[in-house]
DSSP file (Angstrom, degrees, kcal/mol; ACC not computed):
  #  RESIDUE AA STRUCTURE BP1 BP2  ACC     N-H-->O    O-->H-N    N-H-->O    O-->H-N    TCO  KAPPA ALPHA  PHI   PSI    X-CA   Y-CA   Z-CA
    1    1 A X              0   0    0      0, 0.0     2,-0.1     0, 0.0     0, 0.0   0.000 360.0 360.0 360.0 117.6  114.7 -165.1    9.5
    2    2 A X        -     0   0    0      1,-0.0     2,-0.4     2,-0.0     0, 0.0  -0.417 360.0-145.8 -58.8 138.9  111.7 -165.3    7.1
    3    3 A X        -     0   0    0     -2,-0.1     2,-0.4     4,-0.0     3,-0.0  -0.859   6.7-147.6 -96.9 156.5  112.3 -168.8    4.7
    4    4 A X     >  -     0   0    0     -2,-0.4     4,-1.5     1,-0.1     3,-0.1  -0.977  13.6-131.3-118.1 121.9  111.3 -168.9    1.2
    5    5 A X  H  > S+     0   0    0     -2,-0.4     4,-1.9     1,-0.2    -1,-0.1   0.758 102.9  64.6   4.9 -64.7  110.1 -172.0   -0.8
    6    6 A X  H  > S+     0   0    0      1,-0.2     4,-3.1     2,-0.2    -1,-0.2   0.921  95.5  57.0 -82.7 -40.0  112.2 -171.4   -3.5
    7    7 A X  H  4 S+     0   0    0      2,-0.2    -1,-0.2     1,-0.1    -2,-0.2   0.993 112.5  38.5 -37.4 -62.4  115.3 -172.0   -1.5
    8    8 A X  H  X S+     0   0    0     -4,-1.5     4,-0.8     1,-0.2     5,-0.4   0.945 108.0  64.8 -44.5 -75.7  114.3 -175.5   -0.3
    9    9 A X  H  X S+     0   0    0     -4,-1.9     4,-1.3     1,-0.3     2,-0.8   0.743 104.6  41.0 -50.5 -29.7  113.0 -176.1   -3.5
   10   10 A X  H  < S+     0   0    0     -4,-3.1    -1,-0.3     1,-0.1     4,-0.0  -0.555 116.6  55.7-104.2  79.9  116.8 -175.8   -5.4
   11   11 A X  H  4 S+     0   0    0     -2,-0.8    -2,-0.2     4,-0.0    -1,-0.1  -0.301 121.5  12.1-111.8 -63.9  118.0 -177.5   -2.9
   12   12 A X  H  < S+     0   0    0     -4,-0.8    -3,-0.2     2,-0.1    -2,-0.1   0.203 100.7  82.8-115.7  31.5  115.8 -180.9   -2.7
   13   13 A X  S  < S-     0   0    0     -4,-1.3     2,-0.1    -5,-0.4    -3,-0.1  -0.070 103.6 -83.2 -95.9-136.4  114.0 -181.2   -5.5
   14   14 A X  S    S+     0   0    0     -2,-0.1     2,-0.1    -4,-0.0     3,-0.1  -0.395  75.1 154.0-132.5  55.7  115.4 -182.8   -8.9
   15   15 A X        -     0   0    0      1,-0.4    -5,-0.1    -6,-0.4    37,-0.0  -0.102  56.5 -91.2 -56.5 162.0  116.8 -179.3   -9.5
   16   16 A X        -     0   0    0     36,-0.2    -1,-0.4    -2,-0.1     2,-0.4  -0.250  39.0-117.4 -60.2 177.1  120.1 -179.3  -12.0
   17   17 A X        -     0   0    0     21,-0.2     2,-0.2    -3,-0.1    24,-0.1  -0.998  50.3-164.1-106.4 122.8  123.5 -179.5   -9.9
   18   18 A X        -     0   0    0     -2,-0.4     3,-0.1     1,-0.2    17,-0.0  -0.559  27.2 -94.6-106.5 153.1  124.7 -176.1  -11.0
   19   19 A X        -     0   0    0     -2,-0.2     3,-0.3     1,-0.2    -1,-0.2  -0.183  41.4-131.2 -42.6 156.5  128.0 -174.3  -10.9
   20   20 A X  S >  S+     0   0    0      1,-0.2     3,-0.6     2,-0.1    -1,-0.2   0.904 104.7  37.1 -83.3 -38.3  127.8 -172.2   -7.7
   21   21 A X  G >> S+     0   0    0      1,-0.2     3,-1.9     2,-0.1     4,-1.1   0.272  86.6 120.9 -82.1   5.8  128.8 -169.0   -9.2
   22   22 A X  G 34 S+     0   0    0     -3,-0.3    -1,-0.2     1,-0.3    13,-0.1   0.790  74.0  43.3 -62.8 -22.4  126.9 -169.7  -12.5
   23   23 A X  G <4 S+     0   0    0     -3,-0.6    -1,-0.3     1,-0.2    -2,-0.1   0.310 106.2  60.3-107.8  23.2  124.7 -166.9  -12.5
   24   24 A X  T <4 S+     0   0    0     -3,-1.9    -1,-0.2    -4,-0.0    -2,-0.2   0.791  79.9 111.1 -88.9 -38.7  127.3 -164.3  -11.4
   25   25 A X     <  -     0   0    0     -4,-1.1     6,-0.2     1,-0.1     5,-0.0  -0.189  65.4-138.8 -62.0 118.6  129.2 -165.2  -14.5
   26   26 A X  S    S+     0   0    0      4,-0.1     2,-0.7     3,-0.1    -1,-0.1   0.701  76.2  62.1 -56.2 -25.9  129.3 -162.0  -17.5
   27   27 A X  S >> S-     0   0    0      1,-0.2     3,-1.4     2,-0.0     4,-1.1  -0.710  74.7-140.5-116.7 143.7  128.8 -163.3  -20.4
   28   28 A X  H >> S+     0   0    0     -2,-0.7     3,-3.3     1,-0.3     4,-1.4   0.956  94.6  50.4 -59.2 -70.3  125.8 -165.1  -21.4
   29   29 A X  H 3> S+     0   0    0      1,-0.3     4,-1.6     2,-0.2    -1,-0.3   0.581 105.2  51.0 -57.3  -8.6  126.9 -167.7  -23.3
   30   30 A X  H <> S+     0   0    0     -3,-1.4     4,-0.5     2,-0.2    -1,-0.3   0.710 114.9  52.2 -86.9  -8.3  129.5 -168.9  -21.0
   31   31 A X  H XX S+     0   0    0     -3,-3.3     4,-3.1    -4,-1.1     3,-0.8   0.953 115.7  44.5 -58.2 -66.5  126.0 -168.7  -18.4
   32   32 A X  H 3X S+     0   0    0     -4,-1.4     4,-1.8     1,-0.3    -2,-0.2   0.742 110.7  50.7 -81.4 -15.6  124.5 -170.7  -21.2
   33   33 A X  H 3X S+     0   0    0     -4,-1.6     4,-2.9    -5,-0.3     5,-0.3   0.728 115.3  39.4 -53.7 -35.7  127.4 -173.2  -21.7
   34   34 A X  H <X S+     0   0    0     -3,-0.8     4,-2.6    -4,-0.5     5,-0.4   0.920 117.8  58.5 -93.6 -38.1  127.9 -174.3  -17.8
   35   35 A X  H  X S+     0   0    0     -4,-3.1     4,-4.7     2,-0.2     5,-0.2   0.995 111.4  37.2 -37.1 -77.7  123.9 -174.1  -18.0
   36   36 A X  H  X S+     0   0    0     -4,-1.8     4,-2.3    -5,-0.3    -1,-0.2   0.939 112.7  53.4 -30.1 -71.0  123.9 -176.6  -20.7
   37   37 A X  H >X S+     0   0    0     -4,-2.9     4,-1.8     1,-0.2     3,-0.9   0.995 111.0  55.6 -62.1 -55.2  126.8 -179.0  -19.4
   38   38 A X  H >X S+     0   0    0     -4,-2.6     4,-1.6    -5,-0.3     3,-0.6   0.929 107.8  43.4 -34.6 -61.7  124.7 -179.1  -16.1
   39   39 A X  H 3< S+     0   0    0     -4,-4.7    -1,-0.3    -5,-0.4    -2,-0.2   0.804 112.8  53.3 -85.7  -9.0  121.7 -180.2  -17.6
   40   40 A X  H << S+     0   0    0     -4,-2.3    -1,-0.3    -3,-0.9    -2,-0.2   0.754 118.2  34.1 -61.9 -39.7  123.6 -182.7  -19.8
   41   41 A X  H << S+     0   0    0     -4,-1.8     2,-0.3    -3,-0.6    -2,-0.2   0.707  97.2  94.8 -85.3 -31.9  125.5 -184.4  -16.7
   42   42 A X     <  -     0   0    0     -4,-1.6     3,-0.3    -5,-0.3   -26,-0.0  -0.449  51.3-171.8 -97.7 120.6  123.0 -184.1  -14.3
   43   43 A X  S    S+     0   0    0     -2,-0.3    -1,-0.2     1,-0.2    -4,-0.0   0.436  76.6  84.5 -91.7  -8.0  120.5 -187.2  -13.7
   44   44 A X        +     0   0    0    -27,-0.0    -1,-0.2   -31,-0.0     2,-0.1   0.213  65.0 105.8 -91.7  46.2  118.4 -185.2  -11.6
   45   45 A X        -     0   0    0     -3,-0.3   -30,-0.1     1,-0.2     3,-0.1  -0.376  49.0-161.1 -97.5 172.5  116.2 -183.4  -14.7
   46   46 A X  S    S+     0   0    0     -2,-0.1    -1,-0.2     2,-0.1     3,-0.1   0.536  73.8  37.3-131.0 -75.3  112.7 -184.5  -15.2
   47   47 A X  S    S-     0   0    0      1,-0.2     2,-0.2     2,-0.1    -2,-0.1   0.552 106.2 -50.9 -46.8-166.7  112.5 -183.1  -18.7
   48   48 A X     >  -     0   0    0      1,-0.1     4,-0.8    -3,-0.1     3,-0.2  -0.589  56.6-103.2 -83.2 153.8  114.7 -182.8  -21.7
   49   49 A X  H  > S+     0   0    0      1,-0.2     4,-1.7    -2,-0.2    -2,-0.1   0.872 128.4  45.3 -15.2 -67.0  118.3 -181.2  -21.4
   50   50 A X  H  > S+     0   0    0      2,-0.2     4,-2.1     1,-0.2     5,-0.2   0.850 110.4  55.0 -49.6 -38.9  116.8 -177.9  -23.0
   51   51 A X  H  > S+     0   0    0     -3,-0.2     4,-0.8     1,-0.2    -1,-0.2   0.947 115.2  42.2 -49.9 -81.6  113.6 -178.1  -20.6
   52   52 A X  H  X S+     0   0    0     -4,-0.8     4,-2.4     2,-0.2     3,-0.4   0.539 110.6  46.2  -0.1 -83.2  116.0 -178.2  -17.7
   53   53 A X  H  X S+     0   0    0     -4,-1.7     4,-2.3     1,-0.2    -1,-0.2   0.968 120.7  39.5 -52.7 -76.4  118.6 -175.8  -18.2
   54   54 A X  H  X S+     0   0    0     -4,-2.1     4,-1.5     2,-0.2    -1,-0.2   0.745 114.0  60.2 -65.0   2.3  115.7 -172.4  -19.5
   55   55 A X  H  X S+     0   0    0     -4,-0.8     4,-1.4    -3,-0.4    -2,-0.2   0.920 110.7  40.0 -97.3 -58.0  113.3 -174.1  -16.2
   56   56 A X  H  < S+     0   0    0     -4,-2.4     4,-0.5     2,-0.2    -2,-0.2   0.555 115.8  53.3 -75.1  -3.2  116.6 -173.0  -13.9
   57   57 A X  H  X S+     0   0    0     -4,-2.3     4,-0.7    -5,-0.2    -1,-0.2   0.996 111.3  44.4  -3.3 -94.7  117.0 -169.8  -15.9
   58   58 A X  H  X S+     0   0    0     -4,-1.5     4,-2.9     1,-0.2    -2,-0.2   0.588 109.3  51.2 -51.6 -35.3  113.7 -169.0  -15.3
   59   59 A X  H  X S+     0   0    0     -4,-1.4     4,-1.5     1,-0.2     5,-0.2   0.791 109.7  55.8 -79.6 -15.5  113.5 -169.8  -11.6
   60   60 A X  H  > S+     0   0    0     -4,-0.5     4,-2.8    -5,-0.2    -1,-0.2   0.953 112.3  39.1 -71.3 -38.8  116.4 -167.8  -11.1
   61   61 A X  H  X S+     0   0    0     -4,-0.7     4,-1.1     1,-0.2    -2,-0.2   0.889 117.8  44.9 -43.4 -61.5  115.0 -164.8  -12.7
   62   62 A X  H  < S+     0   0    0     -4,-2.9    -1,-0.2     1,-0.2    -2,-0.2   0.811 107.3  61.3 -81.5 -11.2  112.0 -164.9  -11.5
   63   63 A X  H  < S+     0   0    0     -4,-1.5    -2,-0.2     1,-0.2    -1,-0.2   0.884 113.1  39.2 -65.1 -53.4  113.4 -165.8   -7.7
   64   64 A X  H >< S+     0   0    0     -4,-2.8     3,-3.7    -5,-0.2    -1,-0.2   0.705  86.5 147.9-101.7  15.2  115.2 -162.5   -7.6
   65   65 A X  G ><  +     0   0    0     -4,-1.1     3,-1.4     1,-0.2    -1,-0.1   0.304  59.8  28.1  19.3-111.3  112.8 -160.6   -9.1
   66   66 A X  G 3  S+     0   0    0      1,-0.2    -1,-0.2    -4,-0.2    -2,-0.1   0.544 123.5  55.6 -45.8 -11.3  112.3 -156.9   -8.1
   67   67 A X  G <  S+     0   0    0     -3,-3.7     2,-0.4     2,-0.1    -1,-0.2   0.198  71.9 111.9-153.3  56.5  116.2 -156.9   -7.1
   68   68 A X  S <  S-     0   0    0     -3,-1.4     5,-0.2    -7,-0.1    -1,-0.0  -0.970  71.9-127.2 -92.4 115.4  117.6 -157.9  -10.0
   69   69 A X     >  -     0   0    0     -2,-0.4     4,-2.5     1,-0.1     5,-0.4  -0.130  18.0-124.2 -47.6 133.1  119.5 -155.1  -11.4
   70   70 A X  H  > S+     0   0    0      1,-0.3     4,-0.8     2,-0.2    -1,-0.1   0.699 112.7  57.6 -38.7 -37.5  118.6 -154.3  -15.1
   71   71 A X  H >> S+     0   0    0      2,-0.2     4,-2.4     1,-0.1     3,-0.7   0.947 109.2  38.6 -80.9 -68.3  121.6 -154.6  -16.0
   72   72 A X  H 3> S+     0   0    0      2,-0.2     4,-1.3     1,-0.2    -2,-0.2   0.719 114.4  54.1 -18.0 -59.0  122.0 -158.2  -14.7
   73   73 A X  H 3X S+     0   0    0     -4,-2.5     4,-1.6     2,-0.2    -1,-0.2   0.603 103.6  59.1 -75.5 -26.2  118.4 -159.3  -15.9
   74   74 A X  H <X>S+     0   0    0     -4,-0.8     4,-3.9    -3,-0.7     5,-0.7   0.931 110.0  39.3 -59.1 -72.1  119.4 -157.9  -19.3
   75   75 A X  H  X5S+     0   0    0     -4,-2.4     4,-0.8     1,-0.2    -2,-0.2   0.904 113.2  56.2 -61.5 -15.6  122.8 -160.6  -19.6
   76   76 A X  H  X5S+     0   0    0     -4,-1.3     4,-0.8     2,-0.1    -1,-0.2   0.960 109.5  47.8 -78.0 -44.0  120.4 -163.5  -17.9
   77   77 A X  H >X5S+     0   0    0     -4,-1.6     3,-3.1     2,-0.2     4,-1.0   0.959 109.5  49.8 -33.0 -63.7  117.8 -162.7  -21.2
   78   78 A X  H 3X5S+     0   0    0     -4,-3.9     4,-3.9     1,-0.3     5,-0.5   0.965 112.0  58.1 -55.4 -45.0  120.9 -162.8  -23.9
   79   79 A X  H 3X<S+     0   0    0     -4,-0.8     4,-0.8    -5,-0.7    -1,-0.3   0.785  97.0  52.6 -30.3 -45.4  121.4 -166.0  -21.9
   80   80 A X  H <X S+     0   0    0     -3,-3.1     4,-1.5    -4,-0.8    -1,-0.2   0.761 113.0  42.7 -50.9 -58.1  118.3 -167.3  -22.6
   81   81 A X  H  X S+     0   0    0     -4,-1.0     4,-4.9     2,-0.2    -2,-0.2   0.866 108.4  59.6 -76.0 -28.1  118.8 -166.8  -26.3
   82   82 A X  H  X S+     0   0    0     -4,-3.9     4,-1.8     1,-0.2     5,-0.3   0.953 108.6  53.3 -50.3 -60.3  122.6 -168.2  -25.9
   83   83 A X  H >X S+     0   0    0     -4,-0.8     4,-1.8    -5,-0.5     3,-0.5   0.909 108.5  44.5 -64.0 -56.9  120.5 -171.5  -24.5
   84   84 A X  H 3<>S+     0   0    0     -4,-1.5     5,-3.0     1,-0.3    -1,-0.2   0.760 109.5  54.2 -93.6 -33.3  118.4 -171.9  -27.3
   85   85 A X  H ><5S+     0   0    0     -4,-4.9     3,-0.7     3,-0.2    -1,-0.3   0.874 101.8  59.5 -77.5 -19.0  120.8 -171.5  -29.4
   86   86 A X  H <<5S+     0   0    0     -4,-1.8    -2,-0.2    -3,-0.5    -3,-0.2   0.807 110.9  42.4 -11.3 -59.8  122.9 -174.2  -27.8
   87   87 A X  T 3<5S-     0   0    0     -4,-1.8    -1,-0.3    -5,-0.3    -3,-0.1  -0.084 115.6-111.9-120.8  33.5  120.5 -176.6  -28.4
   88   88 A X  T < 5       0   0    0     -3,-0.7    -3,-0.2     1,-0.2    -4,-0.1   0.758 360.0 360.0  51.1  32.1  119.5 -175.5  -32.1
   89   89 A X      <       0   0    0     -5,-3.0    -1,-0.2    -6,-0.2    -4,-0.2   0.187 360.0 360.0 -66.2 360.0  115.8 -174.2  -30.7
């Protein structure tokens, strides 16, 4: 079984602690809500809340890359914007 980097790395770095299921979840904004409360609770950020929260987004996005369904990669975008509105960005 090949391993990937990116695994370890949201495991033991000073990644959020995330819902498990967060990025399964349909509707963006409740994505960008648990997103949010995560990076708020969470003392393992480096950055600010906002940093946090769109930096595990992004690595999720870009992690499944070519087989993320369109469809999927579409509600993780609105997500995105869900996040930024959150935090008045």
């Amino acid at each position: 079984m090949k391993k990937y980097w990116s695994a370890e790395a949201g495991k033991k770095s000073d990644a959020l602690d995330l819902e498990e299921v967060v990025f399964t979840f349909k509707d963006p904004a409740k994505i960008a809500l648990s997103l949010k409360r995560s990076a708020l609770e969470s003392p393992r950020r480096k950055g600010t809340p906002f940093q946090s929260a769109m930096s595990m987004l992004n690595f999720y996005i870009n992690r499944a890359g070519k087989n993320l369904a369109v469809s999927r990669k579409r509600i993780l975008e609105e997500a995105k914007e869900e996040l930024r509105k959150s935090f008045k960005k």
